[in-house]
N, C-alpha and C positions, 0 to 999 in steps of 0.2 A: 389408330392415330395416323394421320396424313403423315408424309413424307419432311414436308415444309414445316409443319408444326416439330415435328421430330427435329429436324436440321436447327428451327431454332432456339427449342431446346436446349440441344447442345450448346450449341454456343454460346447463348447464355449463361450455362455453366461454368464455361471455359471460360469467360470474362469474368464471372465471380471468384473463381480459382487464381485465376492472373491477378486479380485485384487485393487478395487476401495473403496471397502473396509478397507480394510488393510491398504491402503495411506491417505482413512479418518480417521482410528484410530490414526497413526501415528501423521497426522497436529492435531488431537486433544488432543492426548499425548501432545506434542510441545505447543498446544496455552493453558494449564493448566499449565505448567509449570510458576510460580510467578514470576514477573520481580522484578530488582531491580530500585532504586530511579536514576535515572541520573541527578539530579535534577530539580526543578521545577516542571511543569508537566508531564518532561518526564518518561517515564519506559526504561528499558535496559535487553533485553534479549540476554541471551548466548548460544549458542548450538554446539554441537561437533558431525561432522558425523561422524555415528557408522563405517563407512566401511573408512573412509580416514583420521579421525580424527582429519582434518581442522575444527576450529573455524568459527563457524558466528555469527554476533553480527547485532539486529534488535533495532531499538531505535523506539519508539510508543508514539505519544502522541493525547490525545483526545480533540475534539473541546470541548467549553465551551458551546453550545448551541444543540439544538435537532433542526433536521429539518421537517417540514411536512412530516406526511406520513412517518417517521422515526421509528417508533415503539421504543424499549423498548433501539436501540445503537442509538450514537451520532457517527459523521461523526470521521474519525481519520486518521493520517499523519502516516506511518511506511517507516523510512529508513533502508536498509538493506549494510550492508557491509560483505567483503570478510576476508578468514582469515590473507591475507595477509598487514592488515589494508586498506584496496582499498572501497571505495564507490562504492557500485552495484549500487543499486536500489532506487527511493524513490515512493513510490505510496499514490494517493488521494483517500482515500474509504470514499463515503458520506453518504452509507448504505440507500441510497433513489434510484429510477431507474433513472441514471443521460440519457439525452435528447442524440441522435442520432449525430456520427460525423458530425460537421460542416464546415471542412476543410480537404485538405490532407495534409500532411507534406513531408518532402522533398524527402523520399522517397515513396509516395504515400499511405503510414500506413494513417487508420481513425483517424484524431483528434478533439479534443475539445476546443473552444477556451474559455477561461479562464480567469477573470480580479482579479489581485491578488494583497491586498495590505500588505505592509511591513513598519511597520509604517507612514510613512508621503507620503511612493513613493508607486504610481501606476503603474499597468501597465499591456499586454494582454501576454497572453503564450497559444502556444497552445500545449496541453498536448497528449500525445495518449490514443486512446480510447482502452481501453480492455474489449473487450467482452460486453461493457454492465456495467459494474462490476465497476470498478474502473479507476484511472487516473494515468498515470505513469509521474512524474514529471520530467524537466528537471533540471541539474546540477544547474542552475544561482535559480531557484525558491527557489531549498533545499539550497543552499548556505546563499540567504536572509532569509530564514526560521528560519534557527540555528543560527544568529544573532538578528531576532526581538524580538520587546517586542509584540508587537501584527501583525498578520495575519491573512486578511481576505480571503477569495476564493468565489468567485461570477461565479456558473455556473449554464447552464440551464440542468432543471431536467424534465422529463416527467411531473411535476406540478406548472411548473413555473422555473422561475428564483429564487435559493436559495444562501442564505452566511453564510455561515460555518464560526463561530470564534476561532480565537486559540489564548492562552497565551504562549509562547515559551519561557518567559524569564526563566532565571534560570539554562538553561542547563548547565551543566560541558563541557564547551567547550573544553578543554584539552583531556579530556576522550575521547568526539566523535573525535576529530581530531586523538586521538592514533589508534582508531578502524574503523576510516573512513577513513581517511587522504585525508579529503576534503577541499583544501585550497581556501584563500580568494579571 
């Protein structure tokens, strides 16, 4: 390999390292920032991006139990919504290495099929798989979500079958509806 080629190589690298960087300070910046109470167990964080100055609003709440092989985080729910009060996102992070898709979804994405209960009703969803990492929820799961008293989530993890508990109640439904405007 030439010298020149070599040289800019490198630096290439060093600019994606510098760059990867930077967006790790930032999410770290951002996940130190204190929530506030949303009620119950939830938290509610606020953020304004610096270059368009639209609001997002992330509601997080944390299971009541640790799972195997979970180390020092418990599994946790965060939904995210848009400035325009819109429901983006809601994602399952179990912080354990959840088990390999076992389905496709409609449009061929990897998914995870999932048994989730919402106090008294069961039932299967199958979630999409990202990366490995965590689970992105569908609309009807987080809709049941922010009304139960209790939710459970039974998936398979690289050590088994695990169930994540969550207490939901409490939440300021009002609030999330203003900043979600996720209807029933």
């Amino acid at each position: 390999m030439k010298q020149g080629t070599f040289a800019c190589l490198i630096l290439f690298c060093m600019l994606v390292v510098s760059a990867v960087a930077k967006e790790n300070s930032r999410q770290d910046d951002a996940a130190k920032q204190p929530g506030i109470s949303a009620g119950g167990n939830w938290l509610e964080f606020d953020k304004k991006d610096p270059i368009t100055d639209a609001k997002r609003v992330r509601f997080e709440i944390e299971a009541d139990n640790f799972l195997r092989n979970s180390g020092y985080y418990k599994p946790k729910i965060e939904i995210f919504c848009k400035d325009n009060g819109e429901f983006s996102a809601a994602q399952f992070d179990p912080n354990v290495k959840i088990g390999p898709p076992n389905r496709p979804g409609f449009w061929g994405q990897p998914q995870l099929e999932v048994r989730v209960r919402a106090d008294d009703k069961h039932s299967n969803h199958g979630w999409n798989w990202i990366n490995g990492k965590f689970l992105s929820m569908d609309k009807g799961s987080t809709r049941e979500l922010v009304r139960a008293k209790v939710f459970k989530i039974e998936f398979p993890s690289l050590g088994g079958p695990e169930i994540a508990n969550f207490s939901p109640a409490g939440l300021d439904i009002e609030r999330f509806r203003q900043a979600c405007g996720l209807k029933d």
